[in-house]
Every structure is written in structure tokens, then in C-alpha cells.
C-alpha positions as CSV (number, residue, x, y, z in Angstrom):
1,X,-36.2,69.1,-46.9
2,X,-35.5,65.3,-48.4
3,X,-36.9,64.4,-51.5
4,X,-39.5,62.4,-51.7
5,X,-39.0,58.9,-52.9
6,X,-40.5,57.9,-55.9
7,X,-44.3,56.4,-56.0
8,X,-43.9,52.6,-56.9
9,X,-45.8,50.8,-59.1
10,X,-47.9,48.2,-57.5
11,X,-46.0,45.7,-59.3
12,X,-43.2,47.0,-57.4
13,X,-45.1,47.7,-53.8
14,X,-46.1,43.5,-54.8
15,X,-42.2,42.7,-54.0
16,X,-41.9,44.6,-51.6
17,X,-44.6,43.3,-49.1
18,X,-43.7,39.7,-50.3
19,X,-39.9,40.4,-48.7
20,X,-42.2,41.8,-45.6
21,X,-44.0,38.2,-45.5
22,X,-40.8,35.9,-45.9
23,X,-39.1,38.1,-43.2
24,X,-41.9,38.1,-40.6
25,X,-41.0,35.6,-37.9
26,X,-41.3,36.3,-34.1
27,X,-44.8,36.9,-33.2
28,X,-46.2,40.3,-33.9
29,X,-43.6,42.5,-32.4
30,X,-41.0,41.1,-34.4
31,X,-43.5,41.5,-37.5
32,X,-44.1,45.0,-37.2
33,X,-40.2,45.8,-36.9
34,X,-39.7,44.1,-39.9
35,X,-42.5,46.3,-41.2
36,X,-41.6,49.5,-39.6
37,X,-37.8,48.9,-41.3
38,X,-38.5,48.5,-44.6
39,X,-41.9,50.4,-45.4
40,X,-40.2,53.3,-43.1
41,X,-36.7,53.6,-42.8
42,X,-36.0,52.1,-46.5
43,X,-38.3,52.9,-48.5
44,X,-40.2,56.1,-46.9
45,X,-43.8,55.1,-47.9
46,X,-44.8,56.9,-45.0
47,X,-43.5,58.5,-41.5
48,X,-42.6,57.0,-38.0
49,X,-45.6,59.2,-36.9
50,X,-47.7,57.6,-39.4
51,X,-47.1,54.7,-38.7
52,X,-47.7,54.4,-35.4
53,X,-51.1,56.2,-36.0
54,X,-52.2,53.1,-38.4
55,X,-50.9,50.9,-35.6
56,X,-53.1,52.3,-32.8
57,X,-56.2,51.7,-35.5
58,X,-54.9,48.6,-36.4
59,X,-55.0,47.8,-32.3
60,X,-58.7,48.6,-32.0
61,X,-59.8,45.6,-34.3
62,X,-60.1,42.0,-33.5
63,X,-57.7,40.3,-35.4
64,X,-54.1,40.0,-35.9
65,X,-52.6,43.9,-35.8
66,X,-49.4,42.8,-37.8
67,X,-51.4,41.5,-40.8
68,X,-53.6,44.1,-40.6
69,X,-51.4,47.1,-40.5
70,X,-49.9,45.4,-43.7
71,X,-53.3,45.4,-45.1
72,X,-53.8,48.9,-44.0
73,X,-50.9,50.5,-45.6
74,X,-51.5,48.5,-48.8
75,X,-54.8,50.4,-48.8
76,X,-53.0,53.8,-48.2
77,X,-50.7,53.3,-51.1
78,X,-52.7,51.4,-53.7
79,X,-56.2,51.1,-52.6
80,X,-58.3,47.7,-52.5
81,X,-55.5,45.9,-54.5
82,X,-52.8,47.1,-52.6
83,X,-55.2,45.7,-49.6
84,X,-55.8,42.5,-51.1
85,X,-52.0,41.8,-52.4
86,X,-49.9,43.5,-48.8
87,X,-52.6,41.4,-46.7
88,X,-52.9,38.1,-48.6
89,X,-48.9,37.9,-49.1
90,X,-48.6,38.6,-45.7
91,X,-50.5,35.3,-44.8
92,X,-49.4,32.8,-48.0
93,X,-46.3,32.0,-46.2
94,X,-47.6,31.0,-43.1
95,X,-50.6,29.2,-44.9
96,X,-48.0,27.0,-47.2
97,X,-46.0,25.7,-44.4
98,X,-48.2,25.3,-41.6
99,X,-50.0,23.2,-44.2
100,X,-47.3,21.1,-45.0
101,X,-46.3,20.5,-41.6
102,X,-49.3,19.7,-40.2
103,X,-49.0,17.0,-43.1
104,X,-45.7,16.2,-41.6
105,X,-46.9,15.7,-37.9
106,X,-49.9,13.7,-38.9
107,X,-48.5,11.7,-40.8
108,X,-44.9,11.0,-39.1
109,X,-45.5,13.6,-35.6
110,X,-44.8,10.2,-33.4
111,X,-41.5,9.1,-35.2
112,X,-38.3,9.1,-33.8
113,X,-36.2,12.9,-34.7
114,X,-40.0,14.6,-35.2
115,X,-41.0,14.0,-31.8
116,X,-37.8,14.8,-30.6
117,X,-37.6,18.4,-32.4
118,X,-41.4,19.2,-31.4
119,X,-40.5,18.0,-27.4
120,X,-37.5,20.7,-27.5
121,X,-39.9,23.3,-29.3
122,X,-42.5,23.2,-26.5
123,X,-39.8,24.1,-23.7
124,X,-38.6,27.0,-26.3
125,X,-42.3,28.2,-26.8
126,X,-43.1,28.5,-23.0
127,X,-39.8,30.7,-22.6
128,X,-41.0,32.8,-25.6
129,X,-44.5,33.3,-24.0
130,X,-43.4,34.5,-20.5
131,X,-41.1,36.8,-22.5
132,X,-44.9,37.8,-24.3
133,X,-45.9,38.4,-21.0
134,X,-43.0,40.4,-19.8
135,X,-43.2,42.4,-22.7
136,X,-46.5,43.7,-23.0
137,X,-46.7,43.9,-19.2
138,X,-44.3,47.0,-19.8
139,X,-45.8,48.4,-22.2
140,X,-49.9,48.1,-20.5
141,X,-49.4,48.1,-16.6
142,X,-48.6,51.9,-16.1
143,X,-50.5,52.2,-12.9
144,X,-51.8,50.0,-10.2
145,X,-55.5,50.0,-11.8
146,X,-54.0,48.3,-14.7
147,X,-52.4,46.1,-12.5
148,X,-55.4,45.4,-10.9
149,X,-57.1,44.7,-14.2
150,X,-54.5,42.2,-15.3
151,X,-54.4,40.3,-12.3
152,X,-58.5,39.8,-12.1
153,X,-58.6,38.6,-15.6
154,X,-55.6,36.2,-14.6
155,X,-57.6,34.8,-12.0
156,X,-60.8,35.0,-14.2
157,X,-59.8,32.7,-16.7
158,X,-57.3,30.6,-14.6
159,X,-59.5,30.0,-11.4
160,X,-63.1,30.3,-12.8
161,X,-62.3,29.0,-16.6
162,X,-64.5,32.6,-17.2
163,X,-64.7,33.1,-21.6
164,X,-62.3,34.9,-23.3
165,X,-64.9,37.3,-24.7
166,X,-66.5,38.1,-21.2
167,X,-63.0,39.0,-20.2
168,X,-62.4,41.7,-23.1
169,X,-65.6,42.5,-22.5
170,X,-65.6,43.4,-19.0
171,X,-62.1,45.2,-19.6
172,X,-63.7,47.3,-22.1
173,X,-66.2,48.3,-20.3
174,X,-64.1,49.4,-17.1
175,X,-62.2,51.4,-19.4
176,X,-64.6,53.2,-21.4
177,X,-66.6,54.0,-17.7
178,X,-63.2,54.9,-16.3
179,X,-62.5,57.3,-18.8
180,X,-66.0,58.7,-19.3
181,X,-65.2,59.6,-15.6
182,X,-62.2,61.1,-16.4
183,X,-60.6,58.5,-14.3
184,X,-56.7,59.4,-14.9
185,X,-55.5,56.2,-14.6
186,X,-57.7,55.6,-18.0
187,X,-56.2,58.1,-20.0
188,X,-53.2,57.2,-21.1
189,X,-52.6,55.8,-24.6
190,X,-53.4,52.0,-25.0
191,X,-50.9,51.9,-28.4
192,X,-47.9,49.7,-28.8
193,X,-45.3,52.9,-28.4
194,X,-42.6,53.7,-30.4
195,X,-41.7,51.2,-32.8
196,X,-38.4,51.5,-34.4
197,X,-35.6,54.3,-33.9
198,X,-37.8,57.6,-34.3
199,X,-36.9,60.4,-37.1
200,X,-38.3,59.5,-40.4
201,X,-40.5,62.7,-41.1
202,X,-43.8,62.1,-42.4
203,X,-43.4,65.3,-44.8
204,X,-40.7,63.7,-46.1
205,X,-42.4,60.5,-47.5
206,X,-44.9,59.4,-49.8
207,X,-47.9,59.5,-48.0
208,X,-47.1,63.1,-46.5
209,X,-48.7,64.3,-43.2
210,X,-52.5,64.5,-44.1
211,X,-55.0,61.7,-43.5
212,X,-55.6,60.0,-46.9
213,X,-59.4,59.6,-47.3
214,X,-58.6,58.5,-50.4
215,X,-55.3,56.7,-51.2
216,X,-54.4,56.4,-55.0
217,X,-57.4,58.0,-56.0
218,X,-59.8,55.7,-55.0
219,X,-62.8,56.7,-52.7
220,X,-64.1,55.6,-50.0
221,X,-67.3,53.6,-52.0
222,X,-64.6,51.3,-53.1
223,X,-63.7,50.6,-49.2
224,X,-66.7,49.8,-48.6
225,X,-67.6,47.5,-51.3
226,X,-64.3,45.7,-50.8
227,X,-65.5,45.4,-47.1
228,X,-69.0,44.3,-47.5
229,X,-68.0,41.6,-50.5
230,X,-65.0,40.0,-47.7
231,X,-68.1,39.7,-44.9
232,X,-69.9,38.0,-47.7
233,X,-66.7,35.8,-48.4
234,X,-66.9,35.2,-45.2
235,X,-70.4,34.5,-43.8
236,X,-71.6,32.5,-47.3
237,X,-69.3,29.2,-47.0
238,X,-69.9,29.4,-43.3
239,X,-74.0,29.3,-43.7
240,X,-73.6,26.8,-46.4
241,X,-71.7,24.1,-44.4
242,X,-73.8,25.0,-41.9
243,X,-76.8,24.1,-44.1
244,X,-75.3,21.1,-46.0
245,X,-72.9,19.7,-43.0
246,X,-75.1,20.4,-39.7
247,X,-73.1,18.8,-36.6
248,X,-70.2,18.0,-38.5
249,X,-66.5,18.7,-37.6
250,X,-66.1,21.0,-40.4
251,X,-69.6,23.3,-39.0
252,X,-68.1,23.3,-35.9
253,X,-64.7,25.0,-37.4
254,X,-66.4,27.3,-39.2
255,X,-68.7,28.6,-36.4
256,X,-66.0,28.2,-33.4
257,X,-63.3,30.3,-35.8
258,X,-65.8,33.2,-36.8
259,X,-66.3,33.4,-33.4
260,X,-62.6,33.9,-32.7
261,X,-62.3,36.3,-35.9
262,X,-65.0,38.5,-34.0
263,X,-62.8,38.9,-30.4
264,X,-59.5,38.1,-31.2
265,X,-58.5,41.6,-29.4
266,X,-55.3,41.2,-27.9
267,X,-53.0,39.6,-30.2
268,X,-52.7,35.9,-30.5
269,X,-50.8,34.9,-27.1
270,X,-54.6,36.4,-25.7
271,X,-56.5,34.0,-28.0
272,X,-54.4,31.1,-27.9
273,X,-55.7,30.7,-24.1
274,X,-59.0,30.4,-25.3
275,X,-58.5,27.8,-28.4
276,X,-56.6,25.6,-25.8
277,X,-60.0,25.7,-23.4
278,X,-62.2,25.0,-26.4
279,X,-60.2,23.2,-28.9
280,X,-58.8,20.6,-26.4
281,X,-61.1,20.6,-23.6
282,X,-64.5,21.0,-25.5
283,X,-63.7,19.8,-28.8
284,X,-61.0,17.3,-28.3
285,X,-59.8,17.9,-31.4
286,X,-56.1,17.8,-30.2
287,X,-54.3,17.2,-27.2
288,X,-52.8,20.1,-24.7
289,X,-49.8,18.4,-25.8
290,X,-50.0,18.7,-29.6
291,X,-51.5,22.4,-29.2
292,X,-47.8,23.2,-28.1
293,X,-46.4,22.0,-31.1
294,X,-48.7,23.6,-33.1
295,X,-47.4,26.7,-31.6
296,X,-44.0,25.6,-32.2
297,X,-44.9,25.5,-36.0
298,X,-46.2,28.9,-35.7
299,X,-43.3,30.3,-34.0
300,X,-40.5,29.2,-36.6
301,X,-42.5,29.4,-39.7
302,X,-42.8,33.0,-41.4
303,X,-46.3,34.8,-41.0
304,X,-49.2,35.6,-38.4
305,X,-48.5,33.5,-35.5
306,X,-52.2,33.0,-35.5
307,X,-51.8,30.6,-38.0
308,X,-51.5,27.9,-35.4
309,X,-55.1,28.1,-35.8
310,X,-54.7,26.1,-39.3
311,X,-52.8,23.6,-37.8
312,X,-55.9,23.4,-34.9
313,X,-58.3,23.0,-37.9
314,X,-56.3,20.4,-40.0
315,X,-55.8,18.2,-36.8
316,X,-59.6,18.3,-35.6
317,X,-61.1,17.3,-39.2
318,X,-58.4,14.9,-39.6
319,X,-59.6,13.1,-36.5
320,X,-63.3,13.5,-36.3
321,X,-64.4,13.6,-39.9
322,X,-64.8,9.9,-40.4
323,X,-63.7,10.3,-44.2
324,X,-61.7,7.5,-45.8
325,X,-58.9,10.1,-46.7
326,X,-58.3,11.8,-43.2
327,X,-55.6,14.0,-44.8
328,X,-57.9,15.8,-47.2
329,X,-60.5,16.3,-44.6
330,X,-57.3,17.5,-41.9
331,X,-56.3,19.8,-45.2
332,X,-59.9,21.4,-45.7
333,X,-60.3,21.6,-42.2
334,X,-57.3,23.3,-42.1
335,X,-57.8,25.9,-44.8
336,X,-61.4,26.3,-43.8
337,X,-60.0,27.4,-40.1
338,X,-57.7,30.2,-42.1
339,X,-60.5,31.5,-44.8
340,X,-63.0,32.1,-41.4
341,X,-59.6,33.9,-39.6
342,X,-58.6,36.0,-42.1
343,X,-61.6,37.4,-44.6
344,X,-62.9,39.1,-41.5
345,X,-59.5,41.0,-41.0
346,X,-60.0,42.7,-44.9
347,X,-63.6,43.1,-44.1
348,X,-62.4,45.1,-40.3
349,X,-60.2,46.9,-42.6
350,X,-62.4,48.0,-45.5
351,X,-64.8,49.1,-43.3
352,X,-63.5,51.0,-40.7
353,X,-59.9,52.2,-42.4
354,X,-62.0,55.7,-43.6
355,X,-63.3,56.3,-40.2
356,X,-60.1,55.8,-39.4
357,X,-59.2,59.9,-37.7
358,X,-62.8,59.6,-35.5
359,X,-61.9,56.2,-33.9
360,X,-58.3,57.6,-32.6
361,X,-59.5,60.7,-31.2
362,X,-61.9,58.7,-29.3
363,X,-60.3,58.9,-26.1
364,X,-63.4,56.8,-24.3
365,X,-62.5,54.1,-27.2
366,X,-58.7,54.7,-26.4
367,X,-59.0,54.2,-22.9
368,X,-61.1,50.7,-23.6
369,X,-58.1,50.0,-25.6
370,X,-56.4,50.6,-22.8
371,X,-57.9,48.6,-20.0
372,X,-58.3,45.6,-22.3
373,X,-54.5,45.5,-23.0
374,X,-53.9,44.9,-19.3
375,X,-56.3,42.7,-19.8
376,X,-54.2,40.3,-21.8
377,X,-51.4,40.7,-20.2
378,X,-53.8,38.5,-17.2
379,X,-54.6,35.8,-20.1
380,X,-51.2,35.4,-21.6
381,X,-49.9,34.9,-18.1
382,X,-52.4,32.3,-17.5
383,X,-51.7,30.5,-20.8
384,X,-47.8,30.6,-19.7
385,X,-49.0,28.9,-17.0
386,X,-51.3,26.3,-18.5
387,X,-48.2,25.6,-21.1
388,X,-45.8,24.9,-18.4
389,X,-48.3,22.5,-16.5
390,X,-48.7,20.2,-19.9
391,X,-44.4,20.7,-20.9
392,X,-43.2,20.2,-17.3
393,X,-45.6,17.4,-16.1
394,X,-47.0,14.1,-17.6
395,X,-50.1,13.8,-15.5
396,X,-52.6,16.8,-15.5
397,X,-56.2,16.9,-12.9
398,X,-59.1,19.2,-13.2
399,X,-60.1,20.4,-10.0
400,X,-63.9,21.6,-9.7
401,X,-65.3,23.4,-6.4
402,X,-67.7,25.2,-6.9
403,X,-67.3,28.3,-9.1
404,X,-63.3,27.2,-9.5
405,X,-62.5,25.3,-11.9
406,X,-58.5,25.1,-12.9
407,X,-55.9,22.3,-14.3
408,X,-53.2,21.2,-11.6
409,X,-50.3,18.9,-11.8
410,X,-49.8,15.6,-10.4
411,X,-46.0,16.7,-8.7
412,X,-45.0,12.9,-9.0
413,X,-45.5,13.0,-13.0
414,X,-43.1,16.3,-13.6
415,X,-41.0,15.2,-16.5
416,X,-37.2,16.1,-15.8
417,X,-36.0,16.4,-19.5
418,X,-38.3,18.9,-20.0
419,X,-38.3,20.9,-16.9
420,X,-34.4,20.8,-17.3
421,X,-34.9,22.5,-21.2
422,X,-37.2,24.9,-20.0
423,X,-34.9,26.6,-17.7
424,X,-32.2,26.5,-20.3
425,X,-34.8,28.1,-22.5
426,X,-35.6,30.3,-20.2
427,X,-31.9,31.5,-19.3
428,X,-31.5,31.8,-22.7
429,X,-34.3,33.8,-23.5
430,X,-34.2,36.5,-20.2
431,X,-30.1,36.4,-18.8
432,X,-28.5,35.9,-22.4
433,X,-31.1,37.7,-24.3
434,X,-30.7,35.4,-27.5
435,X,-32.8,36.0,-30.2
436,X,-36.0,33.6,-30.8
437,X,-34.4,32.0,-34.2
438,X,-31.5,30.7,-32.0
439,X,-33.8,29.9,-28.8
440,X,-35.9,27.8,-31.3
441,X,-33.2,26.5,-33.1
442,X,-30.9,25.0,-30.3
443,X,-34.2,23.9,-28.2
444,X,-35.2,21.8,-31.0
445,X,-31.5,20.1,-31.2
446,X,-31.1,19.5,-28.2
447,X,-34.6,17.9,-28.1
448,X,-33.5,15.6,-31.1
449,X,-30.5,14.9,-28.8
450,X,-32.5,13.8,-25.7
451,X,-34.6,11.8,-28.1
452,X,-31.7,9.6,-29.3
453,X,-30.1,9.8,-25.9
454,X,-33.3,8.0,-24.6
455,X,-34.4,10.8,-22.4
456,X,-37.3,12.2,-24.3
């Protein structure tokens, strides 16, 4: 049998989930490969099987599962402060640049090269989706009742404008009857698969084969404390802007993104689609337009791609707090959107990570898992869909009949420049099967090329 590594210090476990957080680009499957290399293959912390496991739990919280899995292994090796530092380095990348960015675009987003870059990001960001969707489609339509599942929350939320939440919802609930009825289409796994090349042996690592109740030595109480003192963290500021700030931008923030830190299930492509309804249709805090670029940021900056959801915050204070120094109210705006995102994700963790064994073998709670999975693949279509309408075309309508309710373009307004970097985007991305750093990198030229070329 291999040797077992050595068990690192968390001084040492510290550098190496900061080399995880400057290495995470691409979304959350690139994230968790990055993960799966280093805290697997390189240094054995624990198995492929493992793994996996803490992935599938990870997969039945709302939140982001990359940052949480992080968060979840830190616990597994170190306890609460293994938590705190593999789930808070995880995010301080993302948090740093998005910030300064957003500082960037509001301050020169409309100026010559920037707009340029950001025009050629948006065609790179609606190629990367529609991979998204491609992607998970694999891994969640098995059958034809997933199928079916996916393509009535597609219509759902692109025809009827139905809520996010009622969609994951309803989902669940078809899967957990479905199962309870020992439906078979409901009982295969709703996990992400293999991840990685298989073979690392869990008896061979640090963590072994058992179910640690109690990582490091410390017991469950402290879980729970930890977990109980983030909801705190979390709920106090919110009640006390609520209290001091009623109908103020910065209320509205901190309600809308508890709400999201609630029923993000899904991954972020899933909750994006929501945000764009609210954010720019209810709120107005941004522009379908600038929401892209947000994304953009988020897609070529390390961390969570949920992030985007500072850059949502930063833009909608910066615009409708009335304050004689927008940018500090866009950068507390900002930062307040991220606090609400992420102290729920230690508090899911805390919580639930000792019940962790009951939830898996809960095949009713696997198969809801399951059904709202194909779920998103519906809503990620649809928000490929509402991106290409506002990259491809100038001129948008809402059409209202009744119970439908959808965007449309005017065909007259379609924007060649655009339309014409999308498909090279999207050749890039599916025929030539480039990676997203060079898809990103080259769409953003040759955006800054159009730019000075006069065609963008």
C-alpha cells in the first residue's frame, strides 16, 4: 500500500488553497479540476472517491458548489479554521478584482479600448454559456423525463417570465414524488460524475476511507457554532440596513441577494437568468448590456463566477444611491452584495457538513437533486438565449399576451460586428475546442480591433 503523505500544518494547507484560488478560472467545472488536481492527485489529502462524495453534498446546497467543496475539505482537514481560511481564500481573489474593475468600467467602461474589450467579451461569454449548456445537458438529461423536465422549465422562464425559485421548486418536487414512486427514470444519481482521471485510493490518503465526524479533533459542537455565528453574520447587517436604510438601494441588495443565497441551486449559469430578470428589468440597476460585461469580468478573473454578483451590486448603488461620492456607495454596494452571497455558504456548510452520510443516502433527496439539475439545464438555455438577443441585436421588445411574457428582437437592429464575433466564438469554442483563456483572450482583441477599426 502507498504511504500516506504527511499531515500539513494549516500554515501549510493556507498555501495551498491560496494556489487553488489564483488558479480557479473557468466557471465551476474548471474550479473543481483545479481542485480535484492538487488536493487529490498532488497532494493526497483525500481519495477520488472522496471527493466526489463531498461534491454530491456540496451539490445539495444553494450556493456555489466549487467554493463550497473548498470550504468543505478545509473543514475535513482542519476544522472551522481550515473552513474559514480554504473558503474565504477561495473568494479574495475574485472579490479584489471584480472590485477594481467595476471601478474601471464605471469610471472609464464608455472609453475607447474598454468598450472595445468588453464588446468582444460579450460574444466570448455567449459561446462559453451554450458550451454551459452543452455540458451539463450531458451530464443531467439521461432519459426523456429529464428531457421533458428541462424543456418545461425552458419554456417556464422564457415564455411565462415564471421565478427562478418556483422552477427549482417544482423540479424538486417532481423528483422527490418520482422517486418516492420508485419512478426509475428518478433514480439515477444527480452528481457531477467523475471528476478527474480515477485511481487515487482513499486508503491511501490523509483522510482514509471513513466519514470524519470529526476532522482534526474537533466536534461537531464547534460546526455548529461556526454555523449559527455565519447566519448571525449574515442576517444582523441585513436587519440593520433594513432598520436604518428602509427603501434604499443598499436594503434592496441586501434583501434581493439573501434571497439568491437561499436558491442559488444550480450553479451560477441557473441564477444568472434570474438576476438579469430582476436586476435589469425590476431594479434597473444595470442594463442587459452591461450585465454581459459583468459576466465577462467574472469569466476572466480568478474565483466563483458568481462574483458577477459584486459587480451587479457596485453598479446599482453607484446609480441609485444619490450620494455625492457614487464610487463609495457602487464600492459598498458592491461588497454588501458579496458579504449576503457568501456568509450563507459557511453557514450551509457548518450546518449540514455532520449530517453529511444521511443526506447522500437519501435517495428521495438524490433524485430531487436529480430532476432539478435538468432543471437548469432549461434556464441556462434560456439565459443563452436572452444573451444572444441583447449581443446580436441593438433593439430589444417585450411582448405581453396574456400569461406570455418574453423579450424579442427587432430583426432590422441585429448588429453585424457582433453577430460576426459570436460565430467565430462559437467555432472556436465547439469545432476547435480552444480553451476559455484563449476564447476570452482573442475575443477581447479582436473587439479592441473592431473598435479602432470603426465597427464596434
Amino acid at each position: 500500500m502507498t504511504e500516506r503523505p504527511p499531515y500539513p500544518t494549516l500554515a501549510e494547507a493556507t498555501r495551498v488553497w491560496a494556489r487553488v484560488a489564483l488558479l480557479s478560472f473557468g466557471g465551476p467545472a474548471g474550479q473543481i479540476a483545479v481542485m480535484h488536481r492538487i488536493t487529490v492527485e498532488e497532494r493526497r489529502w483525500l481519495g477520488d472517491a472522496r471527493f466526489l462524495h463531498a461534491l454530491n453534498f456540496c451539490m445539495l446546497l444553494p450556493g456555489p458548489e466549487a467554493q463550497q467543496l473548498a470550504t468543505y475539505i478545509g473543514w475535513l482537514m482542519h476544522g472551522v479554521r481550515g473552513a474559514l481560511v480554504a473558503g474565504g481564500l477561495f473568494i479574495l481573489p475574485g472579490v479584489v478584482s471584480i472590485m477594481a474593475l467595476s471601478w474601471i468600467y464605471a469610471i472609464w467602461g464608455n472609453v475607447g479600448i474598454v468598450a472595445g474589450l468588453f464588446f468582444g467579451l460579450k460574444a466570448a461569454v455567449l459561446a462559453i454559456v451554450l458550451q454551459a449548456v452543452v455540458r451539463v445537458g450531458k451530464r443531467a438529461l439521461k432519459n426523456r423525463t429529464m428531457l421533458t423536465v428541462a424543456a418545461l422549465s425552458f419554456l417556464a422562464i422564457f415564455a411565462f417570465a415564471a421565478p427562478f425559485p418556483l422552477i427549482v421548486a417544482a423540479a424538486a418536487l417532481i423528483g422527490w414524488a418520482g422517486a418516492r414512486a420508485g419512478l426509475p427514470a428518478f433514480q439515477a444519481n444527480g452528481g457531477h460524475g467523475a471528476v478527474g482521471k480515477a485511481g487515487v485510493d482513499d486508503a491511501t490518503t490523509l483522510l482514509g476511507e471513513e466519514p470524519a465526524d470529526d476532522p482534526g479533533g474537533h466536534g461537531r459542537s464547534g460546526a455548529f457554532k461556526a454555523g449559527f455565528g455565519a447566519l448571525l453574520l449574515w442576517l444582523a447587517p441585513v436587519a440593520l440596513i433594513m432598520l436604518l436604510l428602509p427603501g434604499s438601494v443598499f436594503a434592496d441588495i441586501a434583501v434581493f441577494f439573501s434571497k439568491l443565497a437561499v436558491l442559488t441551486f444550480g450553479g451560477a449559469y441557473a441564477v444568472l437568468a434570474w438576476v438579469a430578470q430582476e436586476a435589469v428589468g425590476t431594479y434597473g440597476w444595470l442594463s442587459s448590456r452591461e450585465m454581459l460585461d459583468g459576466l465577462g469580468m467574472a469569466e476572466t478573473t480568478p474565483g466563483p463566477l458568481i462574483m458577477v454578483l459584486q459587480f451587479v451590486g457596485f453598479m446599482g448603488a453607484f446609480r441609485e444611491a444619490g450620494w455625492d461620492h457614487p464610487l463609495l456607495a457602487g464600492t459598498l454596494g458592491g461588497l454588501l452584495a458579496s458579504w449576503v452571497t457568501f456568509a450563507p455558504c459557511f453557514a450551509w456548510i457548518f450546518l449540514g457538513a455532520p449530517f453529511m452520510e444521511t443526506l447522500r443516502a437519501n435517495k428521495a433527496l438524490s433524485a430531487a437533486l436529480s430532476a432539478v439539475t435538468a432543471a437548469v439545464v432549461g434556464v441556462i438555455l434560456n439565459l443563452a438565449l436572452w444573451f444572444a438577443i441583447h449581443v446580436i441585436w441593438r433593439e430589444v421588445v417585450r411582448v405581453e399576451a396574456g400569461p406570455l411574457s418574453l423579450d424579442l428582437p427587432v430583426l432590422a437592429s441585429v448588429d453585424w460586428a457582433a453577430a460576426g464575433l459570436s460565430a467565430l466564438a462559437l467555432y472556436a469554442v465547439f469545432r476547435l475546442k480552444l480553451g476559455m483563456a484563449g476564447v476570452l483572450g482573442a475575443a477581447a482583441l479582436a473587439g479592441i480591433a473592431l473598435h479602432l477599426a470603426g465597427l464596434a
